[in-house]
C-alpha positions as YAML, in Angstrom:
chain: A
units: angstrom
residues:
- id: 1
  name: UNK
  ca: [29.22, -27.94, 18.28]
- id: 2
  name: UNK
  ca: [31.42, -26.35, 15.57]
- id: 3
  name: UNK
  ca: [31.29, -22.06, 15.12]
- id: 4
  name: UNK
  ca: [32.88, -20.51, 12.12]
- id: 5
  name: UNK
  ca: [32.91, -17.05, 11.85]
- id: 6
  name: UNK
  ca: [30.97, -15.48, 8.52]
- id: 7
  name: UNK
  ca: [32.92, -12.84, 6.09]
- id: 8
  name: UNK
  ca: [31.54, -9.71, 4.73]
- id: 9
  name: UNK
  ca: [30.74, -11.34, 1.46]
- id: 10
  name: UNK
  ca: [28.75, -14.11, 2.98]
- id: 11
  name: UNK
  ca: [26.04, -11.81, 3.08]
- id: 12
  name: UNK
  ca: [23.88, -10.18, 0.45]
- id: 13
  name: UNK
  ca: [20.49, -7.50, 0.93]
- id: 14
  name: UNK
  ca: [17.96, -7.68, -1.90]
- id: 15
  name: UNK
  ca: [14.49, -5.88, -2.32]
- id: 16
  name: UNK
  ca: [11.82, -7.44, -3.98]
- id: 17
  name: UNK
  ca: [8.08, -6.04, -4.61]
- id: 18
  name: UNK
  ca: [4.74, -7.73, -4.27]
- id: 19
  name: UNK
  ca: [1.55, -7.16, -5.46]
- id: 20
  name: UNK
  ca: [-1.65, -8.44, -4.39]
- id: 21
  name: UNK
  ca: [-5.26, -7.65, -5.37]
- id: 22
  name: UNK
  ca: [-6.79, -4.95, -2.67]
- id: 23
  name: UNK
  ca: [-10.78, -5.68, -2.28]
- id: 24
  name: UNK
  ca: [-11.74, -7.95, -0.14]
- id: 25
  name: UNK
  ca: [-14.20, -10.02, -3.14]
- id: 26
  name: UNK
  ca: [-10.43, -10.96, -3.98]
- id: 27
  name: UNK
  ca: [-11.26, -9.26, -7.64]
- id: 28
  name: UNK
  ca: [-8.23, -6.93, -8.49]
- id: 29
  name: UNK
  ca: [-12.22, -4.79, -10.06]
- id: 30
  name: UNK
  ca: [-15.01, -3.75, -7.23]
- id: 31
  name: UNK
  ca: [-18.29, -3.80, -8.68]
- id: 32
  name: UNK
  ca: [-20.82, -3.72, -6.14]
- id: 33
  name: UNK
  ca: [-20.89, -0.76, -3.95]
- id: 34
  name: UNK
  ca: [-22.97, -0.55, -1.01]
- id: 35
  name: UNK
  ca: [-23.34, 1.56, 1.87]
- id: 36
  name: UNK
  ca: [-24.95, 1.98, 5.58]
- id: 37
  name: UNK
  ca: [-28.04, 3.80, 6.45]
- id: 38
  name: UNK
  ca: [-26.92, 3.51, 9.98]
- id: 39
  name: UNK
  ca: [-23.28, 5.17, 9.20]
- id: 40
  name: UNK
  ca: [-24.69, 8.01, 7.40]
- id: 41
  name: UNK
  ca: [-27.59, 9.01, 9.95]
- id: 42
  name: UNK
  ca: [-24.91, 8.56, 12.38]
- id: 43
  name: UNK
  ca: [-22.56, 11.11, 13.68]
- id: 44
  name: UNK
  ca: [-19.69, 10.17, 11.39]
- id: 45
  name: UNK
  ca: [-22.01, 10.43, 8.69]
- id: 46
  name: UNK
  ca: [-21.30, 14.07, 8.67]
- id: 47
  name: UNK
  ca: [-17.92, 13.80, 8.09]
- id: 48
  name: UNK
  ca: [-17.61, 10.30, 5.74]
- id: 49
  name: UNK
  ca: [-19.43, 7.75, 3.91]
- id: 50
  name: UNK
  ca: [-18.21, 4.19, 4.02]
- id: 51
  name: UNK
  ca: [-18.53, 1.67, 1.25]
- id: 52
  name: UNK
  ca: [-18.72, -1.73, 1.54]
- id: 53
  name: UNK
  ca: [-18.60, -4.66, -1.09]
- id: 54
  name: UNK
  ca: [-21.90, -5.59, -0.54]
- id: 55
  name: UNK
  ca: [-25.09, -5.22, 1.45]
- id: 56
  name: UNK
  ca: [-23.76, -3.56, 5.01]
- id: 57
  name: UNK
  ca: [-26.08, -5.97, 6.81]
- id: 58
  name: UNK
  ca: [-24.39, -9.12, 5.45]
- id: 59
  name: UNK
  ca: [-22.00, -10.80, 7.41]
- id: 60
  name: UNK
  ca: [-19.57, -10.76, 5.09]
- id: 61
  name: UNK
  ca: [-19.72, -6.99, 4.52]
- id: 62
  name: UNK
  ca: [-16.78, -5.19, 5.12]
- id: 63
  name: UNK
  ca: [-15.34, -1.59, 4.57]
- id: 64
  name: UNK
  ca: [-13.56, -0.88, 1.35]
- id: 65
  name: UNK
  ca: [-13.23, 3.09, 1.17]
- id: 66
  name: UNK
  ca: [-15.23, 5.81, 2.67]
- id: 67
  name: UNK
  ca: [-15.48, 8.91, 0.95]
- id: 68
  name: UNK
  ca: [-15.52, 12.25, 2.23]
- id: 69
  name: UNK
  ca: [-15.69, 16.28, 1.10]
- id: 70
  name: UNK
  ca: [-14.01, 18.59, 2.15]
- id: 71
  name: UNK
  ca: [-13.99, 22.54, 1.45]
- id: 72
  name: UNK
  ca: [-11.58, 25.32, 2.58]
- id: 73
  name: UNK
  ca: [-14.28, 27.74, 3.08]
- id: 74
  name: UNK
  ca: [-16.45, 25.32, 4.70]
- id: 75
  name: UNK
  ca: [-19.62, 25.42, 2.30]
- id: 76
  name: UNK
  ca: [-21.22, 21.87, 1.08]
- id: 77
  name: UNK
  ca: [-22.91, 21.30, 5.15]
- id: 78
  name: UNK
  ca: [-23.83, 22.61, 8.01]
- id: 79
  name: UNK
  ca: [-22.10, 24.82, 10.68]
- id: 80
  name: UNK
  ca: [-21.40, 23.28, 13.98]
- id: 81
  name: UNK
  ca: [-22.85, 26.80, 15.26]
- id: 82
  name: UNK
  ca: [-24.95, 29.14, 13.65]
- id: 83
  name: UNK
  ca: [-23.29, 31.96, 15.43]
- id: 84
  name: UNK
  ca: [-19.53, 31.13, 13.84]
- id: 85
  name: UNK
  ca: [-20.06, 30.65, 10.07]
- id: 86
  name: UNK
  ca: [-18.18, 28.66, 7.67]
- id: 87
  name: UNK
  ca: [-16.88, 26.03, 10.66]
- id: 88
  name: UNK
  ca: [-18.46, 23.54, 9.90]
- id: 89
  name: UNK
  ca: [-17.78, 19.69, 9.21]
- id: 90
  name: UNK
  ca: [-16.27, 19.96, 5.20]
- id: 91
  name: UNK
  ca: [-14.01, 23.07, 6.59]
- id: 92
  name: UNK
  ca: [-12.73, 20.61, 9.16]
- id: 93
  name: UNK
  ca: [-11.89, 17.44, 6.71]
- id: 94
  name: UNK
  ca: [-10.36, 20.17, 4.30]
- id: 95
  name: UNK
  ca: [-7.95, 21.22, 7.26]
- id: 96
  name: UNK
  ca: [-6.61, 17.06, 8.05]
- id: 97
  name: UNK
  ca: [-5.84, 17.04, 4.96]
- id: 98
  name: UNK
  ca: [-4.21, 20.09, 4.34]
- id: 99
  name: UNK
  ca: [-2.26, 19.80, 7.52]
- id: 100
  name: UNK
  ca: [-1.55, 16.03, 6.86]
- id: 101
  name: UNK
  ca: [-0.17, 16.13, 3.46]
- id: 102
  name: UNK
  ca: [0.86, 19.81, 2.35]
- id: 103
  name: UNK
  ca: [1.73, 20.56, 6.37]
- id: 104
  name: UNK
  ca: [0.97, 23.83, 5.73]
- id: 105
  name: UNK
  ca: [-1.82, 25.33, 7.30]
- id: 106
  name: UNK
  ca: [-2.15, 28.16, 4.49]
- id: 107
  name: UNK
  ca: [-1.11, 26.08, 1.43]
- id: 108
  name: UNK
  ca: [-3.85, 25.17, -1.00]
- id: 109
  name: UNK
  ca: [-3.95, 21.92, -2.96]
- id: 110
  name: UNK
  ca: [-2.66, 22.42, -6.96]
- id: 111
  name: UNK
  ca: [-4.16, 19.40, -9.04]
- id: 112
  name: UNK
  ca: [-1.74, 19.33, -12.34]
- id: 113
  name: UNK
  ca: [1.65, 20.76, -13.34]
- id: 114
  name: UNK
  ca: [2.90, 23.65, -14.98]
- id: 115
  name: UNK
  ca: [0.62, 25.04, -17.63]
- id: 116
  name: UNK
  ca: [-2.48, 22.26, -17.09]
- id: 117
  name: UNK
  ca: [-2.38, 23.43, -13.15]
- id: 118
  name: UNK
  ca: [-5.37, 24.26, -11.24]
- id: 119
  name: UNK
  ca: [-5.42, 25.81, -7.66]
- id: 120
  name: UNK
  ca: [-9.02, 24.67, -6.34]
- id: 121
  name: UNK
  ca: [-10.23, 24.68, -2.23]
- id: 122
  name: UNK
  ca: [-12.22, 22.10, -2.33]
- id: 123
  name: UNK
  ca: [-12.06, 18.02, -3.29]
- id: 124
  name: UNK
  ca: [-13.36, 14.67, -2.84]
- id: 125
  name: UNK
  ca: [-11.36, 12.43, -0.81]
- id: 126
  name: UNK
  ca: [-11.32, 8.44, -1.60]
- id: 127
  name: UNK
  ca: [-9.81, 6.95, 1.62]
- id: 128
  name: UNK
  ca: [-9.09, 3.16, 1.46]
- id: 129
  name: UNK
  ca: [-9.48, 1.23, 4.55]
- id: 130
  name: UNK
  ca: [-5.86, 0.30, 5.94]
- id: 131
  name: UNK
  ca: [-6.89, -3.23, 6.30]
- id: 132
  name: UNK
  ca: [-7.11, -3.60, 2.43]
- id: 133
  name: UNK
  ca: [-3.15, -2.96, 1.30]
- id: 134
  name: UNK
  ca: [-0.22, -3.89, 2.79]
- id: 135
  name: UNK
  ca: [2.39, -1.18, 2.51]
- id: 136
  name: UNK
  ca: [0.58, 1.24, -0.30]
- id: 137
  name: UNK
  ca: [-0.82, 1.42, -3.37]
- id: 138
  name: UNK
  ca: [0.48, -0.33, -6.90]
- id: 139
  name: UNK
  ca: [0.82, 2.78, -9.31]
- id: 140
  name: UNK
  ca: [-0.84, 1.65, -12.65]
- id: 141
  name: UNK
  ca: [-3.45, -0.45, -10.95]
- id: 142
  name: UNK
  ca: [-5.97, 2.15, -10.54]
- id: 143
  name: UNK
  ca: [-8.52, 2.10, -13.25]
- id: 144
  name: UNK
  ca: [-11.76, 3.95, -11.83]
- id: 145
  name: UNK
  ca: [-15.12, 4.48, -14.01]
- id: 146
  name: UNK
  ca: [-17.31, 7.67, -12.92]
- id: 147
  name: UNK
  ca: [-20.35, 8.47, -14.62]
- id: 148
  name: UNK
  ca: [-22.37, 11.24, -14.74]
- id: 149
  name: UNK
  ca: [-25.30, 12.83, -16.87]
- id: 150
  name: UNK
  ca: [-22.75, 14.30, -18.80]
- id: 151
  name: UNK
  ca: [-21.09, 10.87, -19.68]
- id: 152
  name: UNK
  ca: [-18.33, 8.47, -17.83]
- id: 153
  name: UNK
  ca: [-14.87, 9.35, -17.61]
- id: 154
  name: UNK
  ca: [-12.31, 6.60, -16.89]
- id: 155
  name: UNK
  ca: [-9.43, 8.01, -14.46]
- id: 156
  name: UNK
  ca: [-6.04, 6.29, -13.26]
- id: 157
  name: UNK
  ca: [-2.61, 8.19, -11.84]
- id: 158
  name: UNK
  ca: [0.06, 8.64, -14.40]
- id: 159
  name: UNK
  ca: [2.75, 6.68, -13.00]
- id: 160
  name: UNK
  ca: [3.70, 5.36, -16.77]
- id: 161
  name: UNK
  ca: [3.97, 8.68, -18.26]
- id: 162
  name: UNK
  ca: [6.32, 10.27, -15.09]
- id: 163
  name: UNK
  ca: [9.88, 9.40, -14.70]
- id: 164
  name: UNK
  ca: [11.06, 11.10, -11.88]
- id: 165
  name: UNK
  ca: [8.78, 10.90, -8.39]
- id: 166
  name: UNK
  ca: [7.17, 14.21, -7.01]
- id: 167
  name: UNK
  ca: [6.49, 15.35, -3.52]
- id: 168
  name: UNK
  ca: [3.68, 17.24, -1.85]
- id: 169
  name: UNK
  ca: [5.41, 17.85, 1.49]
- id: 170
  name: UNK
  ca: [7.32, 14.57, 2.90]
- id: 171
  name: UNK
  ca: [4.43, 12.79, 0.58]
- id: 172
  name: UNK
  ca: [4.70, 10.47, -2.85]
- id: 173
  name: UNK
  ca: [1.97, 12.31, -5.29]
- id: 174
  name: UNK
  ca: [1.08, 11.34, -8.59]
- id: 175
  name: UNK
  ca: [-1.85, 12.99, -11.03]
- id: 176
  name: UNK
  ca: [-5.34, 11.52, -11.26]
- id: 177
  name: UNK
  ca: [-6.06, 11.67, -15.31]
- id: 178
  name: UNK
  ca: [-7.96, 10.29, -18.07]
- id: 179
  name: UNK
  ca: [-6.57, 7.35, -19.28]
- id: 180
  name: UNK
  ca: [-6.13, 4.02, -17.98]
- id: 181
  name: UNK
  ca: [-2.97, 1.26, -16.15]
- id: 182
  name: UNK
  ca: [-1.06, 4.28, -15.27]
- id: 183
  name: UNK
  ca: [-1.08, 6.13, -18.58]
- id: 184
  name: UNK
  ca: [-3.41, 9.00, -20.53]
- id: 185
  name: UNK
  ca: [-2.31, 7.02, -23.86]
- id: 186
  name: UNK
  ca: [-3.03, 9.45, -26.94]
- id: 187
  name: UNK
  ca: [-5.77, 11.63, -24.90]
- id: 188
  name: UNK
  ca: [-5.16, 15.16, -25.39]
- id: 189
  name: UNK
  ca: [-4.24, 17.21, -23.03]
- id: 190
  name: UNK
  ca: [-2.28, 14.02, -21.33]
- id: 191
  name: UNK
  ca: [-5.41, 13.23, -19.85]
- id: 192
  name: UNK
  ca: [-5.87, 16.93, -18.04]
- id: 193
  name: UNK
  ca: [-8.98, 19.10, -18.15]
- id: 194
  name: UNK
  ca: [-8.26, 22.37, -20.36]
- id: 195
  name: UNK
  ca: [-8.40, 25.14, -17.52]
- id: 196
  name: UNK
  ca: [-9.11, 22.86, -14.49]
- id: 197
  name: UNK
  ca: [-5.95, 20.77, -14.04]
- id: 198
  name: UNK
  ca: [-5.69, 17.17, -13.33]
- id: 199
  name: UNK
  ca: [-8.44, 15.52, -12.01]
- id: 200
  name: UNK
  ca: [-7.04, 14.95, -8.72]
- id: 201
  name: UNK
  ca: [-4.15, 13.67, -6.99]
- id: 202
  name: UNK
  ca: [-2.80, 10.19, -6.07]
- id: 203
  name: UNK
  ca: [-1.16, 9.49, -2.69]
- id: 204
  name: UNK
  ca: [-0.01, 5.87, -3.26]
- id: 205
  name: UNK
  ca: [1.93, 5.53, 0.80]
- id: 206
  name: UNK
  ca: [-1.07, 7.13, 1.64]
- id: 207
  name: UNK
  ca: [-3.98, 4.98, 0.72]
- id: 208
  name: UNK
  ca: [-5.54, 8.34, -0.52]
- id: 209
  name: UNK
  ca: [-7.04, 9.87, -3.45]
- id: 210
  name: UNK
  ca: [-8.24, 13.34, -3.91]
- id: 211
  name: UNK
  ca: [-10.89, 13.69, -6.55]
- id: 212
  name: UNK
  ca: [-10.82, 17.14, -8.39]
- id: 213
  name: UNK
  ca: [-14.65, 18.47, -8.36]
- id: 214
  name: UNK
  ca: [-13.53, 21.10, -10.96]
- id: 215
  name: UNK
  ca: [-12.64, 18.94, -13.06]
- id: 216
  name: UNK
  ca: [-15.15, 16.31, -12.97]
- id: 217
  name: UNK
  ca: [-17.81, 18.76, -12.96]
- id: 218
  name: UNK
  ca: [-16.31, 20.19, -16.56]
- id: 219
  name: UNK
  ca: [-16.09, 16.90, -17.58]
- id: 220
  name: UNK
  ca: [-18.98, 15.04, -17.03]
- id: 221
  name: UNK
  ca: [-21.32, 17.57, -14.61]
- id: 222
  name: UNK
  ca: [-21.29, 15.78, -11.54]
- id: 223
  name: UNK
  ca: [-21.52, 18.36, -9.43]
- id: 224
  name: UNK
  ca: [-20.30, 19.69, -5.59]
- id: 225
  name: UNK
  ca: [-22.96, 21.53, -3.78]
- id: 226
  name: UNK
  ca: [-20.93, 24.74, -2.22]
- id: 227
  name: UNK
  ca: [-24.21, 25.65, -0.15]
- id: 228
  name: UNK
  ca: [-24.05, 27.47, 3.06]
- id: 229
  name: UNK
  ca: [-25.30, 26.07, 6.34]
- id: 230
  name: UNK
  ca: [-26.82, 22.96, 4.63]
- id: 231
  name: UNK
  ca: [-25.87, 19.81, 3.59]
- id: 232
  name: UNK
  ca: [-25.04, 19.62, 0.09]
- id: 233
  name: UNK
  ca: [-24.99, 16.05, -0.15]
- id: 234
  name: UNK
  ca: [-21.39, 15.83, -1.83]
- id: 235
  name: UNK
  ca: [-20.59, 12.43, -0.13]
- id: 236
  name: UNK
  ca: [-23.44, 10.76, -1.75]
- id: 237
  name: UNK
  ca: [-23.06, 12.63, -4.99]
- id: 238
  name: UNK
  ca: [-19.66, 11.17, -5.86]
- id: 239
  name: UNK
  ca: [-20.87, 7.46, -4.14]
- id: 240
  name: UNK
  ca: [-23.91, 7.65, -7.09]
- id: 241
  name: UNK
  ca: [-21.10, 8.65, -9.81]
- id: 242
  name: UNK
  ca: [-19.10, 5.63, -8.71]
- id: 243
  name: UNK
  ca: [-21.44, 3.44, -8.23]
- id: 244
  name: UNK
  ca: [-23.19, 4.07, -11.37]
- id: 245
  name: UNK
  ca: [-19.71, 3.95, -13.26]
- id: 246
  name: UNK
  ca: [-19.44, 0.37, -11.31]
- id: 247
  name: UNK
  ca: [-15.43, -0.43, -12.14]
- id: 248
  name: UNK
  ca: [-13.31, 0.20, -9.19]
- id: 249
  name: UNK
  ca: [-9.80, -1.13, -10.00]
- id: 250
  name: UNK
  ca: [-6.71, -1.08, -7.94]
- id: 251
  name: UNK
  ca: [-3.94, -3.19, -6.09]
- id: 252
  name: UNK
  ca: [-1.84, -3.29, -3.22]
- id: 253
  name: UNK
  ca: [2.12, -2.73, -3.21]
- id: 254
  name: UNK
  ca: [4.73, -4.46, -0.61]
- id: 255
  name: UNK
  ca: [8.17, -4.39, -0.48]
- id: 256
  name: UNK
  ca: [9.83, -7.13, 1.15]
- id: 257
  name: UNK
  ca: [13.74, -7.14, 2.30]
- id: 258
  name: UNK
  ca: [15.62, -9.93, 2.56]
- id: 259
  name: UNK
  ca: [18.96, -11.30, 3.72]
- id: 260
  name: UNK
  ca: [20.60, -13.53, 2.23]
- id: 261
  name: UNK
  ca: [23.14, -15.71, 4.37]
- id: 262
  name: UNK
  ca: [25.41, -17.63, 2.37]
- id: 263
  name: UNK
  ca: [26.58, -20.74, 4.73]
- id: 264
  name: UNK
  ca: [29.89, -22.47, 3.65]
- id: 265
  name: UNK
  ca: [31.05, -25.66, 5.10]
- id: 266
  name: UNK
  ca: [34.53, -26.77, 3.21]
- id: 267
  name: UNK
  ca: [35.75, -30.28, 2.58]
- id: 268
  name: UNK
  ca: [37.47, -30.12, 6.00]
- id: 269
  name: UNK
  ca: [34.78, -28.69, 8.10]
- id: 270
  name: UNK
  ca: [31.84, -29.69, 9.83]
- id: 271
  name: UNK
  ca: [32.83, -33.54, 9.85]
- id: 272
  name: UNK
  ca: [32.35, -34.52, 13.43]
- id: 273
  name: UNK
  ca: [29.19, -34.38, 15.38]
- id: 274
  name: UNK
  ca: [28.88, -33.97, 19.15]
- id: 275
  name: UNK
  ca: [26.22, -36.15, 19.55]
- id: 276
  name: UNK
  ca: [26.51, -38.98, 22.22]
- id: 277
  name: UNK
  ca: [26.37, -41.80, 19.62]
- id: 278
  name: UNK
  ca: [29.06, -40.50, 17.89]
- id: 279
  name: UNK
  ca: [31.20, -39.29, 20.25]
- id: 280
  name: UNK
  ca: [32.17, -40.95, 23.69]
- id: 281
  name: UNK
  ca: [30.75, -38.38, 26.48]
- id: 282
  name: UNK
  ca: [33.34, -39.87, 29.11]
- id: 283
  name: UNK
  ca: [36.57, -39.53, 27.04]
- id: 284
  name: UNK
  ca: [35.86, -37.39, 24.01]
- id: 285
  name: UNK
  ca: [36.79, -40.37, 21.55]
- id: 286
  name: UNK
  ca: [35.39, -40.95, 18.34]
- id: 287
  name: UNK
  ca: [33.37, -44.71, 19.17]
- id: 288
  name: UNK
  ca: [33.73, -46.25, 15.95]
- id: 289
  name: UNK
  ca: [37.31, -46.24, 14.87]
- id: 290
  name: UNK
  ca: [36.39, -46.09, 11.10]
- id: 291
  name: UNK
  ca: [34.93, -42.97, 11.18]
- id: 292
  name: UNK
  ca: [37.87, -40.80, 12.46]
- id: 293
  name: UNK
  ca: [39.53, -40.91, 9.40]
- id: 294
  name: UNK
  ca: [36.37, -40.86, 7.38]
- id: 295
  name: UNK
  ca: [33.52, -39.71, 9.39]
- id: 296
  name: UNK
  ca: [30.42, -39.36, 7.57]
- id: 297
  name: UNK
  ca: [27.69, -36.59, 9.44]
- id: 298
  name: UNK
  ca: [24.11, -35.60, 8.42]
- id: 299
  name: UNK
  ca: [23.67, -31.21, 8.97]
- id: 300
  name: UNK
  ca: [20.30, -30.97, 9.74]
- id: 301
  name: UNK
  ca: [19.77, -27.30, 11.44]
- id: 302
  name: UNK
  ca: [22.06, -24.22, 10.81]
- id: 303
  name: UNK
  ca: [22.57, -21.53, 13.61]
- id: 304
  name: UNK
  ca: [23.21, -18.37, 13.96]
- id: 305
  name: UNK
  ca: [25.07, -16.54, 16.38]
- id: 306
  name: UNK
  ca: [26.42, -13.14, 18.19]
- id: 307
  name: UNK
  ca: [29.75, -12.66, 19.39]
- id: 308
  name: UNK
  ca: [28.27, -13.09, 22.83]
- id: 309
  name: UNK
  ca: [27.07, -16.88, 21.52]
- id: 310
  name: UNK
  ca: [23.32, -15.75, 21.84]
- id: 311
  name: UNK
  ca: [21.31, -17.89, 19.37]
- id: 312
  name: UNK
  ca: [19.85, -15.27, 17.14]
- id: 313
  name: UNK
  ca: [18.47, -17.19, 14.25]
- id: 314
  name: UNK
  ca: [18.13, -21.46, 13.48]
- id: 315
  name: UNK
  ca: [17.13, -22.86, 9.63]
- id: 316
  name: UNK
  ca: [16.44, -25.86, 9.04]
- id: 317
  name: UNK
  ca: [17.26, -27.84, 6.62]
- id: 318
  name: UNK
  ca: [14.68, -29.36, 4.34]
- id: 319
  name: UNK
  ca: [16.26, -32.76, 3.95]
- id: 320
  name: UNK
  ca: [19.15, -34.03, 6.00]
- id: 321
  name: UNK
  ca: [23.02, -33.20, 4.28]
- id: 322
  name: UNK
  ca: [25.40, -35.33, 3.77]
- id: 323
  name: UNK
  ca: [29.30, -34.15, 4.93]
- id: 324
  name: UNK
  ca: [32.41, -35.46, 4.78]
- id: 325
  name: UNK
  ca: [35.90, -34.70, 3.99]
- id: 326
  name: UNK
  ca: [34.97, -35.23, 0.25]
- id: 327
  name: UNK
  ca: [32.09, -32.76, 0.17]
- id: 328
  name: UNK
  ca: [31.35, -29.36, 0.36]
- id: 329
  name: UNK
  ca: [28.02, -27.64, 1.30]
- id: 330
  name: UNK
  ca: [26.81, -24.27, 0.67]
- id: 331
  name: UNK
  ca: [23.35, -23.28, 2.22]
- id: 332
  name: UNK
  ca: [21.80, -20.22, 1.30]
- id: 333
  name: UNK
  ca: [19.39, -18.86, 4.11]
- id: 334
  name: UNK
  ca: [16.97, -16.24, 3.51]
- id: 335
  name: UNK
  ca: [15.76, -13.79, 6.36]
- id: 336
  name: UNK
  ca: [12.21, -12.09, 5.12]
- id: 337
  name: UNK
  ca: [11.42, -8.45, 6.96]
...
C-alpha cells in the first residue's frame, strides 16, 4: 500500500445552495387547504390550527402550517381563570414569540422601517411544519393570496428590493409586502400600508411568518377579534382568508458544503500494487519480470488517512484507472456535509 502525504492546496471548500419545492403535493403552489375538527375541539386547538393539503382523514394528509394568534394583552380568547384577566391562551403565544425572536420580554414587534413603521401587539403567526424545508426558507419564493370582503391582496418578503440583511435579535427578518417573487415592483408605498407598516415579517431560518392584522385589516377588512374572555375566532379567520385566496407559494433553501480533495498520482507514483498476484508474498519480488520496468496497475479505491493511519474516508472509483510510469492521474473527490 502506497501513502503520500496531501499539500495545503490539494484541498478546496465550496458552498453551494439548493432549492426544492416545500409542500408535500410536490407543487412549489398549495391550493387545497384543509383542516381537523378533531385538532381544533382539542386542547391544542386553543392555541393553533393545523392545515393540511387535503382532507385530514385521508391517509395521505399531512401537516403543512398551523396558524396561530397571538396578542400582548391577551384579548381574541378566553382566560385560563376568570379570577386573573388577560392570561389567557393568545397572551401566552404572543410571549414564545416575543421571547423567541426579539428575546426581550418587554420589546414589542415593529412591522416596517423607518417612516412606513408600525408598532402593533398583536399578529398572526404562519408556522411551517419542520418536516417541509430543509435548512429554511428560499427568499423570493413566497407568493401568498389572502382575500377578504374588502378584496385579495397578494403578499411576498422583499428580499429583491433589500441589499443588506437585517436582524431582529440573533434572527434573519425580512418585510411581508404587497408585491410578488421577493419584490413590491412599482406598488406605492414599496408595498407598505400608509400608517400601518409592513404587513408582517418574514423569518426565513425560522420557518415563520408573522402576519400584520393592522395591516390586513386596512387593506382588505379581514379582521382580528380583540374580545375579552371569549374566543374571537382569529385562527379560523385568517385560515378562511387563505383558503379563500387559495395560492400558497413558497420553497425550501439548503446549503450544502463541500470538500473538494484533489488526489495526484505523478508519472512515478502509484505503479506497483501489493496484491499477491503481483507481488511474491514470500520474497517481495515483482513475479513477472516485465513488469518491473514497466508495470502497468488498475487504481480502483482511493483512501484517506490521519497521521495515526486511521482510515477516515474511501472513494471509489467509477471505472478502474489505468497507471504507469507514462501516466498521470488526478482524482477529484468530493465530501458533501
Amino acid at each position: 500500500m502506497a501513502f503520500k502525504r496531501f499539500d495545503p492546496e490539494d484541498f478546496l471548500v465550496s458552498s453551494d445552495s439548493i432549492t426544492s419545492t416545500l409542500w408535500s403535493t410536490g407543487a412549489p403552489t398549495l391550493t387545497s387547504f384543509e383542516t381537523s375538527s378533531v385538532q381544533a375541539a382539542g386542547s391544542s386547538g386553543n392555541y393553533y390550527l393545523s392545515v393540511y393539503q387535503t382532507a385530514s382523514t385521508d391517509p395521505t394528509a399531512q401537516v403543512q402550517f398551523d396558524i396561530a394568534y397571538g396578542d400582548a394583552l391577551g384579548s381574541g380568547s378566553t382566560w385560563y381563570n376568570p379570577i386573573v384577566p388577560e392570561n389567557s391562551y393568545t397572551k401566552t403565544i404572543y410571549g414564545q414569540y416575543r421571547s423567541m425572536i426579539l428575546e426581550d420580554e418587554n420589546a414589542s414587534f415593529v412591522f416596517g422601517t423607518g417612516n412606513n413603521s408600525y408598532t402593533g401587539n398583536n399578529f398572526w403567526v404562519l408556522s411551517i411544519e419542520r418536516a417541509r424545508y430543509k435548512q429554511s426558507l428560499f427568499p423570493g419564493s413566497l407568493n401568498l393570496q389572502i382575500s377578504g370582503s374588502g378584496g385579495v391582496i397578494k403578499l411576498t418578503d422583499n428580499s429583491q428590493d433589500v441589499q443588506v440583511n437585517t436582524f431582529l435579535g440573533s434572527t434573519r427578518v425580512l418585510q411581508l409586502i404587497s408585491g410578488s417573487n421577493g419584490t413590491a415592483g412599482t406598488l406605492p408605498n414599496s408595498g407598505y400600508v400608509a400608517g400601518s407598516g409592513s404587513y408582517g415579517l418574514v423569518f426565513p431560518d425560522l420557518g415563520t411568518i408573522l402576519l400584520n392584522p393592522a395591516a390586513i385589516s386596512q387593506s382588505i377588512q379581514v379582521d382580528a377579534s380583540r374580545s375579552n374572555n371569549s374566543d374571537g375566532l382569529n385562527n379560523s379567520t385568517l385560515f378562511n382568508a387563505i383558503s379563500l385566496g387559495a395560492s400558497f407559494a413558497l420553497n425550501s433553501e439548503e446549503t450544502v458544503t463541500s470538500d473538494y480533495v484533489f488526489v495526484r498520482a505523478r508519472n512515478s507514483e502509484f505503479n506497483y500494487s501489493e496484491n499477491p498476484s503481483f507481488i511474491s508474498g514470500s520474497t517481495g519480488e515483482v513475479i513477472y519480470s516485465n513488469f518491473i520496468n514497466q508495470p502497468q496497475v488498475y487504481v480502483t479505491t482511493i483512501g484517506m488517512y490521519n497521521d495515526n493511519n486511521d482510515l477516515l474516508a474511501v472513494a471509489k472509483m467509477s471505472r478502474p484507472l489505468l497507471k504507469d510510469f507514462t501516466k498521470e492521474a488526478l482524482v477529484r473527490v468530493k465530501l458533501d456535509f
